[in-house]
C-alpha positions in Angstrom: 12.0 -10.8 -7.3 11.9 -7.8 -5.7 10.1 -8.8 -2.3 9.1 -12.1 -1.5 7.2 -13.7 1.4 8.1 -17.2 2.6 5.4 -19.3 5.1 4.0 -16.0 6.8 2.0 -16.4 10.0 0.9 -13.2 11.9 -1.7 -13.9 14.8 -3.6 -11.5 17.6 -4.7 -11.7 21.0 -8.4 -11.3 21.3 -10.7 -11.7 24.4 -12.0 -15.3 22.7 -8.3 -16.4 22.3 -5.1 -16.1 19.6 -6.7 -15.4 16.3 -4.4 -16.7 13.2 -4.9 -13.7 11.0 -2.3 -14.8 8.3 -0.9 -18.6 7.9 1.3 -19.7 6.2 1.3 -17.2 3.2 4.0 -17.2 0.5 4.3 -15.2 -2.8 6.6 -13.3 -4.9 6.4 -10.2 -6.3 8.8 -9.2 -9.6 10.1 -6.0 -9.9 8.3 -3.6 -12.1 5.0 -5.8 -11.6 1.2 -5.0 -10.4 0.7 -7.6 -7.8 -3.2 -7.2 -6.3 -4.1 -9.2 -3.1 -7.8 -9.8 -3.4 -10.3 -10.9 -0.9 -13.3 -10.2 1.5 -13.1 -8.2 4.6 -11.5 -9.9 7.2 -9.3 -12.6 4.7 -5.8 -11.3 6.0 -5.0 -9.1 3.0 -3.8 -5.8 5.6 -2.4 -7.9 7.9 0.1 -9.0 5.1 0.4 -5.3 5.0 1.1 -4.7 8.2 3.9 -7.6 8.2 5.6 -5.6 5.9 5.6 -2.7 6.8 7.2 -3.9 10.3 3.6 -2.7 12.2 2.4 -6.2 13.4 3.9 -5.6 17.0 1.8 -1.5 17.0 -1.3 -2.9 15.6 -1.4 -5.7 18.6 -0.1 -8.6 16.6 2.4 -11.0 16.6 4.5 -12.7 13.6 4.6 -16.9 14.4 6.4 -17.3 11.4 8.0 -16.8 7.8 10.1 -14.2 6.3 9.4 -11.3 3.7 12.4 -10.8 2.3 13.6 -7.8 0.2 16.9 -6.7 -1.3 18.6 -10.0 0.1 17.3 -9.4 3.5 15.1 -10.4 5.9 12.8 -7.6 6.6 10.8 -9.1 10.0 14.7 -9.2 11.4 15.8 -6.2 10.3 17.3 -3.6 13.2 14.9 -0.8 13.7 17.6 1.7 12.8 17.8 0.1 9.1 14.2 -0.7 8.7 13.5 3.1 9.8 15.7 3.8 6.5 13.9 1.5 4.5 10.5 2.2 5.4 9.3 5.9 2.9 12.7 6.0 1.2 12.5 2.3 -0.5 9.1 1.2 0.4 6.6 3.6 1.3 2.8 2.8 1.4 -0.8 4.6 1.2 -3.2 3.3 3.5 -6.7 3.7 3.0 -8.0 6.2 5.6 -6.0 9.5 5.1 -7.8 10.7 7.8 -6.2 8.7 10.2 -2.6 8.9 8.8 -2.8 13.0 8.4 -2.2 15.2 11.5 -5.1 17.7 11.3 -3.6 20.6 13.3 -1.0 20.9 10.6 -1.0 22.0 7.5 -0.3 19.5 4.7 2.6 21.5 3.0 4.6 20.9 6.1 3.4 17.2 6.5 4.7 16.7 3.0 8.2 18.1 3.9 8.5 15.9 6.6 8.2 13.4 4.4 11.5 14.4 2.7 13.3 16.2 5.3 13.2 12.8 7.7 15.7 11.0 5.0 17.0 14.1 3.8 18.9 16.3 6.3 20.1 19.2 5.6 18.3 19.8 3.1 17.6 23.4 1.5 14.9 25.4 1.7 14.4 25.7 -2.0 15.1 22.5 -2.7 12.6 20.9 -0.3 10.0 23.7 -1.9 10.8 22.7 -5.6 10.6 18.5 -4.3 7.4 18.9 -2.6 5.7 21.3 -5.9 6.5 18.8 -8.1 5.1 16.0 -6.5 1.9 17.6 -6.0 1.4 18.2 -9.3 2.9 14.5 -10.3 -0.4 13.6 -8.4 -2.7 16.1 -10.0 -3.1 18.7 -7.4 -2.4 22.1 -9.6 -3.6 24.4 -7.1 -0.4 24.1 -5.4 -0.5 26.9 -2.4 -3.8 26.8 -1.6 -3.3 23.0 -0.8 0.2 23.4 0.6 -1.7 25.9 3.5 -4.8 23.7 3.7 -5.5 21.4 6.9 -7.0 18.2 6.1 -10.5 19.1 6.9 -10.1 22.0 4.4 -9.3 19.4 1.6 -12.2 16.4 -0.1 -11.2 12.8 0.4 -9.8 12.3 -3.1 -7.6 15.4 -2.4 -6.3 14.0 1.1 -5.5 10.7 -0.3 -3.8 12.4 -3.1 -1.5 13.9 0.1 -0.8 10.8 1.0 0.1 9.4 -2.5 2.6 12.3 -2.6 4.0 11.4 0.5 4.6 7.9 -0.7 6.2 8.5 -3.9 8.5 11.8 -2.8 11.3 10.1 -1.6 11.7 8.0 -5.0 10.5 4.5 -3.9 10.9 1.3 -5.7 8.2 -0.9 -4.1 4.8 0.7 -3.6 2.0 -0.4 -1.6 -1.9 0.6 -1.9 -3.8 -0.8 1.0 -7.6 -0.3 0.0 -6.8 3.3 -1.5 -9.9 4.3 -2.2 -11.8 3.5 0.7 -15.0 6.1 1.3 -14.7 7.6 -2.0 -17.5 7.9 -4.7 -17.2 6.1 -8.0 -15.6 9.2 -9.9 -12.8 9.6 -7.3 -12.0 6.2 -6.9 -11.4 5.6 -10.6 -9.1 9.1 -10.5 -7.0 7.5 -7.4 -6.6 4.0 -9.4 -5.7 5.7 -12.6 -3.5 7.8 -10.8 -1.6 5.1 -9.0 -1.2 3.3 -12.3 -0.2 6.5 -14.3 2.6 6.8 -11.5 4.1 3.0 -11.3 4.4 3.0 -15.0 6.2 6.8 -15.0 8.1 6.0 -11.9 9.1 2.5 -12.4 7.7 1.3 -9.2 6.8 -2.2 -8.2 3.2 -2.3 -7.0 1.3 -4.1 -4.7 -2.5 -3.5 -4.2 -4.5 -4.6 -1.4 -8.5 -5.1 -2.7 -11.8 -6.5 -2.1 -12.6 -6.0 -5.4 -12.5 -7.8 -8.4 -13.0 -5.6 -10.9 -10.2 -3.0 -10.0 -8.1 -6.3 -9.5 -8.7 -7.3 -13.0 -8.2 -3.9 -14.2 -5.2 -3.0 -12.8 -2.9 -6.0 -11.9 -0.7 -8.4 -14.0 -0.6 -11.0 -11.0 -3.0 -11.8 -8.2 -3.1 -13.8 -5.0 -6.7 -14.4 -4.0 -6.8 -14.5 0.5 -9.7 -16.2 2.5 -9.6 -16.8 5.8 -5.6 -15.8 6.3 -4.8 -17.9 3.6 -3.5 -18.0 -0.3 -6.2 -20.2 -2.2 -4.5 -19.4 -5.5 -2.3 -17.1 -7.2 -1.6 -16.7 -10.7 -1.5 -13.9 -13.9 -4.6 -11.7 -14.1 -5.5 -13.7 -17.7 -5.7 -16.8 -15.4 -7.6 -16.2 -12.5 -10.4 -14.7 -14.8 -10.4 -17.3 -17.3 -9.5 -20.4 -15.8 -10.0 -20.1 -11.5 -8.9 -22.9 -9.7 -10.7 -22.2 -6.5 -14.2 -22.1 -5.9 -14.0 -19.2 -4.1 -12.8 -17.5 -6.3 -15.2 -18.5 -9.0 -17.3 -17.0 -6.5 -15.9 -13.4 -5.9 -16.1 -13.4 -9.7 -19.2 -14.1 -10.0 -20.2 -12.0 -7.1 -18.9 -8.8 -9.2 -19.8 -9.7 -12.5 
């Protein structure tokens, strides 16, 4: 297994009281796999995320419990120095509002060399130029200066979360994540972006884990899937399973919902 999460609880303050947003939430993920986590808005799915990413304390949470553990460690106890390592150059992650995650005062040649540069020091100048060209076009964006000097607001949503996608992938990751990827984009973009992210993992070799409401894109494009509701796991099993013989009735429901 290449990350796995043991008896995960993440809860928040709120002005009502602590909310549990995740409990108790356990899973494996095998490396080389397409693990989707599937469920309404609001089930826990990027709080799961969030935990793994080491963001629960910046997003205004708190972990109660559980371990995710990857490479024989612990990543919730981690030092910061290590995890800072870690985090873009082993597991990186796209979220699902570029517009949030993209500085829009500079331009997204230089946001992409940041990228590499922060676990690459010293690198060269033609080096980091040659890095960064490729992965633009390993994500299908051919028009590379033009892009390279864009701002954000200069480039469509598809072409921002492509940015992003780069950034994930440029320092060579093993474990992907794809939190809602294409959130706000019409039908023909989002199937680009999903077709993309598969085309990548299977060139790549990356582990992936997808984070999705729906269950059509979770049938597509997984081999495993954990169905959350309400912060918990209510089953999890191969994509051949969940379809044909679901445990839960909810999620005979979200199937039926989307057929």
């Amino acid at each position: 297994m290449i990350l796995s999460a043991q008896n995960l609880s993440v809860a928040y303050k709120t002005d009502s009281g602590v909310v549990k947003a995740v409990n108790g939430v356990s899973f494996d993920v095998a490396k080389g796999e397409s693990f989707v986590i599937v469920g309404r808005s609001g089930s826990g799915k990027s709080t799961v995320v969030s935990a793994i990413m080491g963001l629960t304390d910046m997003d205004g949470g708190k972990v109660l419990s559980g371990k995710i553990m990857y490479g024989g460690k612990n990543l919730l106890s981690m030092p910061f120095d290590e995890r800072r390592i870690l985090y873009g150059k082993k597991i990186s992650v796209v979220f699902q509002d570029p517009q949030s995650y993209l500085n829009p005062v500079i331009k997204v040649g230089r946001q992409i060399e940041e990228a590499v540069v922060v676990h690459n020091r010293g690198i060269s100048k033609k080096d980091l130029s040659s890095i960064v060209n490729e992965t633009l076009k390993k994500v299908k964006l051919d028009d590379l200066q033009r892009i390279a000097n864009s701002y954000p607001h200069q480039l469509s949503g598809g072409q921002k979360q492509r940015i992003l996608i780069a950034m994930a992938i440029i320092n060579s990751p093993q474990l992907l994540i794809a939190d809602e990827p294409t959130t706000g984009l019409d039908a023909a973009a989002q199937k680009q972006i999903l077709d993309l992210i598969e085309e990548l993992k299977q060139k790549l070799g990356l582990t992936l884990i997808m984070i999705t409401h729906n269950m059509k894109v979770a049938k597509k494009y997984s081999d495993k899937i954990a169905v959350m509701h309400n912060g918990e796991i209510t089953e999890s099993a191969s994509v051949k399973e969940i379809f044909e013989n679901p445990k839960s009735e909810y999620t005979k429901m979200l199937i039926e919902a989307q057929s």
